[in-house]
Every structure is written in C-alpha cells, then in structure tokens.
PLY file of the C-alpha trace (Angstrom):
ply
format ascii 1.0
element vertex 540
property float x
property float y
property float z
element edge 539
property int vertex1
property int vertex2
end_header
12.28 -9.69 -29.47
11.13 -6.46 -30.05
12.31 -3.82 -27.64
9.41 -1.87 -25.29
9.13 1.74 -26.06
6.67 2.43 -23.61
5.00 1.66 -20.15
2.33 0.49 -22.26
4.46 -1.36 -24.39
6.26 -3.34 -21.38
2.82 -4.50 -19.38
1.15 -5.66 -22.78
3.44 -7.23 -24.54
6.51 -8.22 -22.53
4.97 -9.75 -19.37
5.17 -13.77 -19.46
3.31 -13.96 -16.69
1.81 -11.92 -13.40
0.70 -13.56 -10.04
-1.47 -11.46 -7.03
-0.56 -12.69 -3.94
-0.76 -11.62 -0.04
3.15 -10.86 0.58
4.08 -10.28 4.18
2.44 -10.05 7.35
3.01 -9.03 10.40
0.37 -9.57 12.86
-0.44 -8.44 16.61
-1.23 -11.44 19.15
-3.24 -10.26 22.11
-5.54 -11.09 24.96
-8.41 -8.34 24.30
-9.37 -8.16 28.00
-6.02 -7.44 29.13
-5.15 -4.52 27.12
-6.44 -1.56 29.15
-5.96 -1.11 33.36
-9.67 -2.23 34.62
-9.14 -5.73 32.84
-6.10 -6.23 34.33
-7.51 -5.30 38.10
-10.30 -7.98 36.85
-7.62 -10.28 35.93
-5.64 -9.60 39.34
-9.17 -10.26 41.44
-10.58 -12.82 39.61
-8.01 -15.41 38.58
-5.01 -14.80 41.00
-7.92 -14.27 43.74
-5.92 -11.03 45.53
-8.06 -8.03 46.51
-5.46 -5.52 45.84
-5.36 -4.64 42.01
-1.33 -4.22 41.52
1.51 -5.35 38.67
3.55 -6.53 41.39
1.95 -10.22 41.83
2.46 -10.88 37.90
6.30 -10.61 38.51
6.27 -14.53 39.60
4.30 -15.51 36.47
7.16 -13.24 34.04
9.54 -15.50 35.69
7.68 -18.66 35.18
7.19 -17.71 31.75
10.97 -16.92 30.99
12.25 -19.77 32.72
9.55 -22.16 30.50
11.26 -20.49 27.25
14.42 -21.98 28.41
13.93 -25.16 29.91
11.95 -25.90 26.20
14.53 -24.63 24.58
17.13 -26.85 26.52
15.05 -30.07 26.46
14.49 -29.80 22.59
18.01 -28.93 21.98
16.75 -25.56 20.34
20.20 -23.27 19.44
19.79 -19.82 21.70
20.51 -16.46 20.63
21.46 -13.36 22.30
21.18 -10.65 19.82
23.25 -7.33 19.80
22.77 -3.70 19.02
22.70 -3.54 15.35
22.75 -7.18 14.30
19.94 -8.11 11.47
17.80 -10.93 12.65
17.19 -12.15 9.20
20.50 -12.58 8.86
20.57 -15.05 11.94
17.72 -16.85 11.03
19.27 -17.65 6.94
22.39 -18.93 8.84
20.48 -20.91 11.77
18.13 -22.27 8.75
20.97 -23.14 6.53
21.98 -25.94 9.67
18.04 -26.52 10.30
18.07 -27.66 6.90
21.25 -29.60 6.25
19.95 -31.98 9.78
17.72 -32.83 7.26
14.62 -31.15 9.64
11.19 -30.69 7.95
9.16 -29.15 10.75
9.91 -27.34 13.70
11.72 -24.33 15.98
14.63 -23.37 14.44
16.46 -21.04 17.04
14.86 -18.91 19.80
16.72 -15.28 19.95
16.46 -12.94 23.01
16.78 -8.88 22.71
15.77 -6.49 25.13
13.33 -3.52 23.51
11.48 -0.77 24.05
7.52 -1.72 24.59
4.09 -0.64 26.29
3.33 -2.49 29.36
1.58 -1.76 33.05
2.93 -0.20 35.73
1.31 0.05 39.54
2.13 3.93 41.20
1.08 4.98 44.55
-1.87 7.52 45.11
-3.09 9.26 47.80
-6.75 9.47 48.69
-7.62 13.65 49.36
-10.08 13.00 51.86
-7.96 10.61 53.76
-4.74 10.85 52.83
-4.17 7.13 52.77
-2.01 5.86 49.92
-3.40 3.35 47.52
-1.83 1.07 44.42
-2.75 2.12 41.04
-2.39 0.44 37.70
-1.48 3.17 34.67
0.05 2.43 31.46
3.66 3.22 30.88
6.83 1.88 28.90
9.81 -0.15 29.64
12.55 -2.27 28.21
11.61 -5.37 28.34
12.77 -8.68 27.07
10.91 -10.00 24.30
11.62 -13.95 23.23
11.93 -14.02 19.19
10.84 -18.26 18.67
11.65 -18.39 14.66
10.11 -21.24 13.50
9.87 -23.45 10.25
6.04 -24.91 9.10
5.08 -27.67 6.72
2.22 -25.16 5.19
4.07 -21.34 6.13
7.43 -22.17 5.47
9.23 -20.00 7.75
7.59 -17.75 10.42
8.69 -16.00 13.49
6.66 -15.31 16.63
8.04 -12.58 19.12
6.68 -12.74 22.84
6.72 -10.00 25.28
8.60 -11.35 28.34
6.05 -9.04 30.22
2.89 -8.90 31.16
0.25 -8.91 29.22
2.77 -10.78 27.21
1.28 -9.64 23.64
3.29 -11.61 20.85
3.91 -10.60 17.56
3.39 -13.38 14.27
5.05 -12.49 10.86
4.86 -14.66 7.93
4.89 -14.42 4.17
2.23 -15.65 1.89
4.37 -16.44 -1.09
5.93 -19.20 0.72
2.97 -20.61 1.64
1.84 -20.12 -1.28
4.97 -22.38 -2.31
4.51 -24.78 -0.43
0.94 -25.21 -1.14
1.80 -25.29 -4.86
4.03 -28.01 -4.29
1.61 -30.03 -2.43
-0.75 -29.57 -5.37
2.05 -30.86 -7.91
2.22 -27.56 -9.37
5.45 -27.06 -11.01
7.49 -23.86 -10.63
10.62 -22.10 -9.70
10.92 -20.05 -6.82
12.44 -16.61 -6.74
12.55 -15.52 -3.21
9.47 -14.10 -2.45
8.01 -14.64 -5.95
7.54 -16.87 -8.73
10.59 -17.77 -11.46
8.49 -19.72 -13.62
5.26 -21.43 -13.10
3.69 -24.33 -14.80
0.39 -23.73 -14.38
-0.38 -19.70 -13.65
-4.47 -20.32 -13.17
-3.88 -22.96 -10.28
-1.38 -21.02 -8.39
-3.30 -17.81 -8.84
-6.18 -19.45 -7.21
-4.03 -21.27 -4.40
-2.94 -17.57 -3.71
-6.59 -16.12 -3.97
-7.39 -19.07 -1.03
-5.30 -17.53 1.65
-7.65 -16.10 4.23
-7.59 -15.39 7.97
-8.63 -18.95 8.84
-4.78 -20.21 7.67
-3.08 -17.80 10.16
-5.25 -18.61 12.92
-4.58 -22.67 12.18
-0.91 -21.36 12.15
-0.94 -19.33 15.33
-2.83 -21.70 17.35
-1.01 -24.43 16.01
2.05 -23.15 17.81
0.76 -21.71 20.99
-0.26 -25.64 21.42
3.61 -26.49 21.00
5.07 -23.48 22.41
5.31 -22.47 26.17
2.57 -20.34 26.90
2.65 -17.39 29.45
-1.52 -17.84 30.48
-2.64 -21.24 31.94
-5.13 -23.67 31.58
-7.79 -22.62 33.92
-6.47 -18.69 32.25
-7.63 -20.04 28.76
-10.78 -21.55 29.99
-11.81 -18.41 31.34
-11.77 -17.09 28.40
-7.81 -15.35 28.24
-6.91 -16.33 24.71
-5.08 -15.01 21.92
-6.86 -12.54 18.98
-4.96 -11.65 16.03
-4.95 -8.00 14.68
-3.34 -6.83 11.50
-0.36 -4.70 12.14
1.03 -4.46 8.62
-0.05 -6.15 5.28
1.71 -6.73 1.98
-0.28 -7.13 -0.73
1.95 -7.75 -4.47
1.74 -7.88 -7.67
4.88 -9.73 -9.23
4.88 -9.46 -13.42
7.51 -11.69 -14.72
8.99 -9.79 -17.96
10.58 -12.00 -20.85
13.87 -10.11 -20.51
15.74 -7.47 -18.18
15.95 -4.44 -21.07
11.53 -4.17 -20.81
12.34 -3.47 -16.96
14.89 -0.87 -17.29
12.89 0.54 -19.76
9.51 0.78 -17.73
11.90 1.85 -15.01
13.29 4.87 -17.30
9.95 6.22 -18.53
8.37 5.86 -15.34
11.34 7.49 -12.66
11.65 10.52 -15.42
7.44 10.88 -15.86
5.95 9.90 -12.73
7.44 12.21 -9.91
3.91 13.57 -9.81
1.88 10.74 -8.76
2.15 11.32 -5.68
0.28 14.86 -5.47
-3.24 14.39 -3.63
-5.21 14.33 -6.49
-4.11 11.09 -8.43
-2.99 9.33 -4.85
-7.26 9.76 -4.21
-7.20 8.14 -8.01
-5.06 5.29 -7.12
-6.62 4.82 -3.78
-10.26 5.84 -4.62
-10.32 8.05 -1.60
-11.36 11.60 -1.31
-8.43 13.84 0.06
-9.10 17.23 1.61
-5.85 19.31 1.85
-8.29 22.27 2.42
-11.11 23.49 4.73
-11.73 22.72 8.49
-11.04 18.99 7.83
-7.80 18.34 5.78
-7.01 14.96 5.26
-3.86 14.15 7.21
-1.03 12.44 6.37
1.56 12.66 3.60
1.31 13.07 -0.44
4.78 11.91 -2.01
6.70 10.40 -4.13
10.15 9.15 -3.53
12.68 7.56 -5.44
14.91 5.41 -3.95
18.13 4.14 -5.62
20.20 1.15 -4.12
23.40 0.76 -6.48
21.52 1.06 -9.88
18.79 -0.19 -9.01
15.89 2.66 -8.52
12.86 1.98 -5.88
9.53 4.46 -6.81
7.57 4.96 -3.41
3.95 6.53 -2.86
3.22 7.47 0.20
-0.78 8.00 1.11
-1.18 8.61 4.89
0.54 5.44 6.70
-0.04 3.31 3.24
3.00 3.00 1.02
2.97 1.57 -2.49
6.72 0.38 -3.58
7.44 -0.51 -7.16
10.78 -1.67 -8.17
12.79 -4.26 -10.88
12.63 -7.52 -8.54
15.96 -9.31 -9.05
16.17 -8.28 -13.11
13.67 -10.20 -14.23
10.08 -8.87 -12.59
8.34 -6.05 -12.19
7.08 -5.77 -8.56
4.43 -3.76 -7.21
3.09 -3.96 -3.74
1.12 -1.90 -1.40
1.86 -1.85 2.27
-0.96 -1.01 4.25
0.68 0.44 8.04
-2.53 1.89 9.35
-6.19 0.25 8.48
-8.09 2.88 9.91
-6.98 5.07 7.31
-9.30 3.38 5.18
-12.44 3.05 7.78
-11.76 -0.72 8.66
-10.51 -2.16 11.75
-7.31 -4.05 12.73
-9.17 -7.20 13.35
-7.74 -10.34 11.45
-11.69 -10.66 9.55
-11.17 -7.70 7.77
-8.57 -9.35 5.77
-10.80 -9.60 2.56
-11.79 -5.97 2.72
-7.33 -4.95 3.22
-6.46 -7.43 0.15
-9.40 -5.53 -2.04
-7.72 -2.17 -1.21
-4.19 -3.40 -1.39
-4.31 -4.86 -4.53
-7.10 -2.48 -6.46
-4.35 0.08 -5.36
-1.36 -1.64 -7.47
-3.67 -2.66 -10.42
-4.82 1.61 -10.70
-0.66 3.06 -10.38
-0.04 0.31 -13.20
-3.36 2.00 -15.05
-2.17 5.43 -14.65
1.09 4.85 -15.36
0.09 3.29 -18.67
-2.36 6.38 -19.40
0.38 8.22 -18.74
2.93 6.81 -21.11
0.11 5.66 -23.97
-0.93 9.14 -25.51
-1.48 8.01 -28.39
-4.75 6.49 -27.45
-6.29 10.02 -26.20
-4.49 11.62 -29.67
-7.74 10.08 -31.67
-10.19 11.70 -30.19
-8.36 15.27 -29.07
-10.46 17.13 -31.93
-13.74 15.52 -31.00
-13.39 16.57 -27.50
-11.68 20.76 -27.67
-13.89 21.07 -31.14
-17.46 21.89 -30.69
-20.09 19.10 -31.99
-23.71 18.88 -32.61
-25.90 17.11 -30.69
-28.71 14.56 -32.10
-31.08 17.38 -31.78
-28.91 19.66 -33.82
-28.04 21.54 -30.92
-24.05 23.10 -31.26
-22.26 21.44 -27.67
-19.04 23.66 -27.19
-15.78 21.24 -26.61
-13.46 21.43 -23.72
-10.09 23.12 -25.32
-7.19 22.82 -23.86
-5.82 25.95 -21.20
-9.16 27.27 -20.67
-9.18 27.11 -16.73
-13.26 25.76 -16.79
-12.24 23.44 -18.98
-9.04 22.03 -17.43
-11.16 21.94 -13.57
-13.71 19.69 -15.74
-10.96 17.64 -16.56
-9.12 17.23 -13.48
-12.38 16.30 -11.64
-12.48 13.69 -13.92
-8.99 11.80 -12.79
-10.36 12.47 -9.02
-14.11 10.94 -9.57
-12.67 7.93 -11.72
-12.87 5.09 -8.60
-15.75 6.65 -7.16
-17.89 3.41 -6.87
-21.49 5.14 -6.39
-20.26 8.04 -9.03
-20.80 11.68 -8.58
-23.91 13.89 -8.91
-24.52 17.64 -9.61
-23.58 18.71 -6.24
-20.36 16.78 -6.19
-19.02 18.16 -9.58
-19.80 21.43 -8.23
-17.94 21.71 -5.23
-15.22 20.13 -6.58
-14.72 22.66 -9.72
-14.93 25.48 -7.11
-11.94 23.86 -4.84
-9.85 23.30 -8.39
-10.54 26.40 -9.54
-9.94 28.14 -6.45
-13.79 29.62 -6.17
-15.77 30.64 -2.56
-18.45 27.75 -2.04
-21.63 28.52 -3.85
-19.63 30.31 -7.12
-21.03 27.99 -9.47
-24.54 27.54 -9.86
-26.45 24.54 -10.60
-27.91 25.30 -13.64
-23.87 26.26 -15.11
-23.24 22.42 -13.95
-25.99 20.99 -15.83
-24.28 22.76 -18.72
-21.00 21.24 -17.80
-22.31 17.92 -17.82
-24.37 17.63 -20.83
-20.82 18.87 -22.70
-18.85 15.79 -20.89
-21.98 13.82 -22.40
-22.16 14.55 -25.59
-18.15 14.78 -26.04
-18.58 10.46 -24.35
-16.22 11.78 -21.47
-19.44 10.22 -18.72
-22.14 8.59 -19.37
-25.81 8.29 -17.24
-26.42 5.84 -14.94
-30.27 4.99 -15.56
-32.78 5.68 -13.65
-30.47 8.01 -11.31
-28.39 11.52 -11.05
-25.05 9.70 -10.58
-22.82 9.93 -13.52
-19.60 7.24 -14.26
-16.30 8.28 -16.25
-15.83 6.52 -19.36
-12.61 4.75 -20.54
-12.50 7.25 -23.32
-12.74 9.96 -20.60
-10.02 8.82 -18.52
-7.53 8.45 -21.69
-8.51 11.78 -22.32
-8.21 13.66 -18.87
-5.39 12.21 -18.31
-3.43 13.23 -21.44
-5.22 16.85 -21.63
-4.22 17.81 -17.96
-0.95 16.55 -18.32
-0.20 18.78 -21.47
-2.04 21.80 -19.61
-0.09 21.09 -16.53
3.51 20.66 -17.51
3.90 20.71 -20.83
2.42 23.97 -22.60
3.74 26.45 -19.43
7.22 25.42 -19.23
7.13 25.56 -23.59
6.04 28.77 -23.42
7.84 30.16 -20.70
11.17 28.96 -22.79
9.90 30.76 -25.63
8.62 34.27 -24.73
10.97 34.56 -21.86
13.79 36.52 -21.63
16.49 33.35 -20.51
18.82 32.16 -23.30
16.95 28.54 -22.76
17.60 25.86 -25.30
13.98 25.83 -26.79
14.57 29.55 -26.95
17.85 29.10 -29.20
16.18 26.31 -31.28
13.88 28.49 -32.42
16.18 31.23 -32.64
18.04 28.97 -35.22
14.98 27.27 -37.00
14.04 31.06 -37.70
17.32 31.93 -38.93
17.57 29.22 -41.25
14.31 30.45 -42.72
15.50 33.95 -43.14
18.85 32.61 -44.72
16.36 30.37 -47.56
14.52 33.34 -48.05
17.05 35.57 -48.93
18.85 32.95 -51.19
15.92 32.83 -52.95
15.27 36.58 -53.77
12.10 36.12 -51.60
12.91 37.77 -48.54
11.06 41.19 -47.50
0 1
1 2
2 3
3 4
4 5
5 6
6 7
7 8
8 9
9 10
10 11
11 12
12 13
13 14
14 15
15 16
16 17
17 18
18 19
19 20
20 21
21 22
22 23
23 24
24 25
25 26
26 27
27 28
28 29
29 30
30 31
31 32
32 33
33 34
34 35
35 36
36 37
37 38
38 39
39 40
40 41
41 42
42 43
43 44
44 45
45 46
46 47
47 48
48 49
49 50
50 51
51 52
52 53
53 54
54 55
55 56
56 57
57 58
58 59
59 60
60 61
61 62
62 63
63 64
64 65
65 66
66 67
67 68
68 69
69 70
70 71
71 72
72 73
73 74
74 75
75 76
76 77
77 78
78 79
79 80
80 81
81 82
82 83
83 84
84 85
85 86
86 87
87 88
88 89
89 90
90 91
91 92
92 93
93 94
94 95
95 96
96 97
97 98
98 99
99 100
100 101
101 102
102 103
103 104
104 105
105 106
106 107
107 108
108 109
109 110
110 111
111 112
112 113
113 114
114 115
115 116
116 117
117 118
118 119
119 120
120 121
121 122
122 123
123 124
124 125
125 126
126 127
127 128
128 129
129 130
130 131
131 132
132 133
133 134
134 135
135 136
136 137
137 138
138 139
139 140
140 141
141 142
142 143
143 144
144 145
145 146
146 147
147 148
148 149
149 150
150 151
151 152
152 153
153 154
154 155
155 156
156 157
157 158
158 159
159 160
160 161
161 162
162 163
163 164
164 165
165 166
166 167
167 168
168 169
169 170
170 171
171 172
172 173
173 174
174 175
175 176
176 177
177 178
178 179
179 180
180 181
181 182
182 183
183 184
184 185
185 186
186 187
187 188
188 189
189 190
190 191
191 192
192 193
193 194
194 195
195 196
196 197
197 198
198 199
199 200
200 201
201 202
202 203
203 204
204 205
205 206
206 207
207 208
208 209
209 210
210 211
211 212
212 213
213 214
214 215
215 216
216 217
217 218
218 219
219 220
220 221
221 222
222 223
223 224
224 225
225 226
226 227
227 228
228 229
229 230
230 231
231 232
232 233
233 234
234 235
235 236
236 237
237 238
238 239
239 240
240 241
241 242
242 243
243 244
244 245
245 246
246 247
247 248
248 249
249 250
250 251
251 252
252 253
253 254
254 255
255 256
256 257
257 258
258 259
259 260
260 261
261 262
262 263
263 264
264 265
265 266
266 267
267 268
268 269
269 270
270 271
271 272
272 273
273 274
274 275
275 276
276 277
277 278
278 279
279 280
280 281
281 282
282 283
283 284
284 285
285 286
286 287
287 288
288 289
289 290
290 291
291 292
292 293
293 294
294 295
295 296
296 297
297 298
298 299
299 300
300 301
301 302
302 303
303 304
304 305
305 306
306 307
307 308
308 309
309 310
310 311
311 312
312 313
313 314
314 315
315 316
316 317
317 318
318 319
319 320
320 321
321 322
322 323
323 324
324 325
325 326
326 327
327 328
328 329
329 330
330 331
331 332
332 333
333 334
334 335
335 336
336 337
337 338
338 339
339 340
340 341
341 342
342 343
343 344
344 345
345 346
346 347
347 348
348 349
349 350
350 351
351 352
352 353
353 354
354 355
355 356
356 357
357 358
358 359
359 360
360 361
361 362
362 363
363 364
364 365
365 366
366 367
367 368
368 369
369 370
370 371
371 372
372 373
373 374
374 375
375 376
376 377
377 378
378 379
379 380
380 381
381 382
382 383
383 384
384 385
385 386
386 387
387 388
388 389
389 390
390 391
391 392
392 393
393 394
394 395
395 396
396 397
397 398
398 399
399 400
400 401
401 402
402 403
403 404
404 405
405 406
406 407
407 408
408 409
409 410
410 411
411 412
412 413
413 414
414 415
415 416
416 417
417 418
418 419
419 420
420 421
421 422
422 423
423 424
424 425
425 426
426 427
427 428
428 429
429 430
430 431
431 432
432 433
433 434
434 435
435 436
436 437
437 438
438 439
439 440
440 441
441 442
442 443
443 444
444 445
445 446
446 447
447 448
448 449
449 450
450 451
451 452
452 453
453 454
454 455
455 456
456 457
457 458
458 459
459 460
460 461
461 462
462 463
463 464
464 465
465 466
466 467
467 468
468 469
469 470
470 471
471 472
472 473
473 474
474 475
475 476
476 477
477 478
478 479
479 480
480 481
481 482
482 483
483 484
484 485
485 486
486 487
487 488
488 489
489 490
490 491
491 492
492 493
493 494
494 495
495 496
496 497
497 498
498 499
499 500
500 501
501 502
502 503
503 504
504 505
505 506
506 507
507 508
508 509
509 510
510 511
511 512
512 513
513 514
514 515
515 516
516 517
517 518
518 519
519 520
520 521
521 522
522 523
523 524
524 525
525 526
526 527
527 528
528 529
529 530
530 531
531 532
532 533
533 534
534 535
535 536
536 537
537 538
538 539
C-alpha cells in the first residue's frame, strides 16, 4: 500500500468506502397552544372549566402525572434512577442496557432516571388594577427547577432512544435518537451484511443499499417513533385533552448530519490529520465559512452577520478534533476510532439558515448539513492539491489573445485588483443563482477596502471579460449571471493562498532585518556562490 502524501491523496485513493447518514437528534416535544400565557388561560377556561386563569389548579395534574411515572414504572418492574450532580447519563444507560440485554429483552423501557434541572415554565403573580386597586392573578413566564423524568428506552426500528419529560406544566418532553442505529437495524432487517462501529459502519456488504436505507430516513420515522411511545408511556394530557386538539409537535432542536469515510489503514488518517491541523487554521475566517456554507457573511456595514468565525483544534490524548464554528452551526472533523475519517455538521440554530424548527423542514437541514461536509472536504483537497492549479498558473497571470485578436491582460499574482478578483471567486463559488455585475462590484470594493460606488460598471465589465477569456467563469445563456468554473476554483484557491501567506511572510524573512532562518539560508546559498566563484578565478 502506497502511503498518502496528501489530502487529496487520502480521499481518492485510500477510502474503502463512505456512507451519508442523519447522526443524532435531539428533538423538542410540545403542545403548540400551550407555549405562550393566553393559551394557557384558554387551556385553564376551557378544559378545566375555572374562570380564573391561574398555574395554581395545574399543581393536581403535576402530581397525577408524577405519581403515573411511578406506579408504571413499579407495575412493569422498570429499574429507577436518581441521578446526581455530575454523573453522565450515558454512562447509566450502557450499564442499565448491558442487564436489559443479558434478560434477553428485545423491546422496551430500559430504566426511567429522575434529575431535577433548570427549565422555562409558567408562573401566576398578583397585580393590581390602577383604577381599582383590586388585585388580580396573572400568568407570566418565568424559570424554575423542576423535575424532569428521563424514560430511556430500547426500539425494534431506533435502537436506543431516550425521551425526557418536564414534570411541569406544559410538560414539553425532549426525544433524542441516532440515525445510524436505525439505520442498523434497518440494514439488518434488509439482510444487509455489515459490522457496526458505534455510531458508524466497520464494514458493509453492500454500500448502495445501506446508503439508500440511510437516504430513507425522514420526519415520518420519528413521528411513528414518538407517537409510538406516548401510546405506551404515561401521558401528562388526557383523553378528552388530546381530542381537543392538545397533542404533541416535534421541533428540531439539534441535528447531526455525517459523513463517515472508512480508510484502508490508520497511517492515511494521521496523515490527512497532519496536513490538514498544520494548513487549515484558516478555514474558519468569514470568507471560506460563506464558501463552505454558501452563505453571504457581512462582518461590515449596518448589518454584520452575527455570530462566530473560528477554527478550533481540539486534542484529546493524541487524538486532534478540527472544529468550524459558523454562527450556532459547528462542523467537527476528527479520526473516528483509527480507522475513519468523520465529518459531521451540527446544526444548533435553524434560523440561521432562514428555515424553521419544525420537524418538515428536515429535508431542507440534511441538504445544508451534508452539502456543508462534502464543500470543507472540497476545500481542503484544493487546498492540499496544488498541483492541479500549477498547469494553468501561466495561462491565467500571462496575458492572452482573444478569438478576435484582442490582447486580454492576466490576473498576476500580488496585484491587489487582481487578488480581490480572486478572492470573490472562493466567496461566489456556492452561489446557486450566480452573481451579476452589481454583485462583483460591491464585493471588490468591500475586499479591497473601497467607499461604495469606487468602481464603475464599465471597469467590471472589464474584469469579467478577463475571468472569461482566462476560463475562470463562464456565461450563463440567455442571462447576466455568471458561474465559477472548476478550473477557477483550483485556481483562486491556490493563487490567494500564495498571495495571502506565502509570498509576505517569504519576503518579510528575506529583506528584513531579523536573523530568520530563510534569511541565513540565503545568507549561506550566497556564500557558497561567492566561495565557487573565487575558486574559479571568476569572481569580481
């Protein structure tokens, strides 16, 4: 086996085999009318029929609901669990598995844990009336530590799956789950052969069946899960509450979305792992997160983009972690276990994309999520493939003649109009409808650090008939919307990384005045020239 040299080399010619797949979720459970103060007066009025809208009725139906988690988990014989300050749940829930599973138990609850936290809920305070003076109840949101009911369950089709109810009303419940294993398990119903790695895939028989088992998952499997388990579960809201229309909607809290590439020995990883931790500190800056997440970001002007632009690396033992951070959004990349390469974007926040928490925007989430690992993979192999943008670098910084005859000037490297052509070029890459006149323009003016209106139309018209003719864009027909080329992507990315890092610090080392080691190498190399030359009866 040959060893990988590159980023490049690792992802196309070590990688046995790569699977996309929904990761974890974790999922708010709600009753949509209940979560602001007027529904719950309506609720108060309407279905416990008392005309004075107040929290301190729904005190008998928190007990009720309490005292149903433990009676079912007495009559099923369902181990309890108070947890402590500081004590992991997971780790609970591998050891209360462990005995699930040696009872030989296929289906079912496998241990219901209590802890008391910190939550949202409704409080009633008193008011006065001004005209009056009389004092009146009124409902206001607050915060309180509460007792929430952790049910950890394990499914025939999830695997297992937790569900965490607030003891409290409006008793919102929380539903995390991870997709691999039901992915798993649907693989094994299908008689598809493989070998499980956690989270992930070992080894798989048949990649194109499991890939489209994963690519199945949609909303309509969590809500068969969640109401699946309301049906066996005590439920805080009663029958005549659920015919009324008080039922459970599922939001998306957090979403997982991975890519898991399975490399043919543990050397490629450490060495995709080296290049990348030593080269890619920087892809975190605002410019290539917009790349990676095709989104505009403003860190100018009356309406910056908020949020953070990072990059972390995180090392546990000798094991390194690379983080991006884009607003609430991370993307984590790291050596799973030795033997895969795993990316995965975690999406925190959906509105920072434009799209709603509701559980039907899952589609749109798993588009962004994992378009998002596929482009860090991309520029991370631009970044580490130079020789592909080598080819071309005289065809693109030397001037060339049109078909009319016309003499196009190139782009060379270091001159600043040339460079802000370049880096708008990285930024407008994932812009699905392309970019026009007006759009090049304005961005050239923010890279190059120009008032608004600097640049005149008729100098951008230039600007683009050179990234034309040099193959850098091409025309979409019949419109004024341009598209980056492959060729032009190779090549931005290359050129603005020499311009950026490389030929500043180089030259800095060489005409400065520090003793820096590129300084004494060419100190030396000099030397040794002058010491030839004078050996040789040629010297001055």
């Amino acid at each position: 086996m040959s060893v990988a040299r590159s980023v490049a080399d690792v992802l196309a010619e070590h990688v046995s085999f790569e699977v996309e797949c929904i990761d974890r979720m974790y999922c708010n459970v709600y009753v949509p009318q209940l979560q602001y103060p007027a529904g719950l007066a309506a609720y108060v009025h309407h279905q416990l029929g008392l005309p004075i809208a107040s929290t301190a009725p729904l005190a008998a139906m928190t007990d009720r609901f309490a005292k149903a988690v433990h009676v079912f988990a007495r009559q099923h014989q369902i181990p309890w669990v108070d947890f402590v300050k500081g004590q992991r749940k997971d780790d609970v829930m591998h050891e209360q598995l462990a005995a699930f599973r040696a009872a030989g138990r296929t289906e079912g609850v496998v241990f219901i844990g209590r802890a008391q936290e910190k939550t949202a809920v409704f409080r009633t305070e008193k008011r006065r009336n001004p005209t009056t003076g009389r004092s009146y109840p009124w409902i206001v949101r607050s915060t309180g530590i509460i007792n929430h009911f952790y049910v950890y369950c394990f499914d025939d089709d999830f695997g297992p799956f937790f569900l965490k109810f607030c003891g409290y009303f409006p008793y919102t419940a929380k539903l995390c789950f991870n997709g691999h294993h039901w992915a798993q398990r649907q693989a094994a119903k299908a008689g598809v052969g493989f070998v499980a790695m956690d989270n992930a895939f070992a080894a798989v028989d048949d990649i194109a069946t499991l890939q489209q088992i994963c690519n199945d998952f949609d909303a309509s499997h969590i809500e068969a899960l969640l109401g699946k388990w309301l049906d066996r579960l005590p439920n805080p809201f009663s029958d005549a509450d659920r015919a009324a229309g008080y039922r459970y909607k599922i939001s998306v809290l957090q979403a997982e979305f991975s890519l898991t590439q399975m490399l043919d020995a543990p050397v490629t990883g450490r060495v995709f792992f080296e290049h990348v931790i030593r080269d890619n500190l920087d892809v975190g800056r605002a410019d290539k997160v917009g790349l990676i997440f095709d989104r505009r970001i403003r860190r100018r002007g009356p309406h910056p983009t908020p949020g953070r632009f990072q990059t972390r690396v995180i090392t546990a033992g000798v094991t390194p972690t690379l983080h991006l951070d884009y607003q609430h959004t991370t993307i984590k990349q790291y050596h799973k276990e030795g033997r895969a390469l795993r990316t995965e974007t975690t999406i925190n926040e959906t509105r920072d994309f434009g799209i709603g928490k509701g559980l039907g925007n899952l589609p749109a989430l798993r588009q962004i999520g994992f378009s998002a690992n596929r482009r860090l993979l991309d520029v991370q192999r631009l970044d580490h493939d130079p020789i592909a943008g080598s080819h071309v670098l005289h065809t693109v910084t030397d001037p060339v003649h049109s078909p009319t005859g016309s003499r196009i000037p190139g782009l060379p490297i270091g001159q600043p109009r040339s460079h802000a052509l370049l880096s708008a070029l990285l930024i407008f890459r994932t812009h699905l409808r392309g970019f026009t006149n007006a759009d090049l323009r304005r961005l050239v003016e923010d890279l190059r650090g120009l008032p608004p209106g600097s640049i005149t139309t008729g100098q951008t018209t230039y600007d683009l008939r050179r990234l034309r003719t040099h193959g850098l864009i091409e025309r979409r027909p019949h419109s004024n919307r341009y598209d980056i080329t492959d060729t032009g992507l190779r090549v931005a990315m290359l050129l603005t990384r020499i311009n950026d890092r490389l030929l500043p610090a180089a030259l800095s080392q060489q005409t400065g005045q520090h003793n820096t080691r590129l300084r004494r190498a060419a100190d030396a190399y000099q030397h040794a020239l002058d010491n030839l030359a004078q050996r040789n009866g040629i010297a001055a």
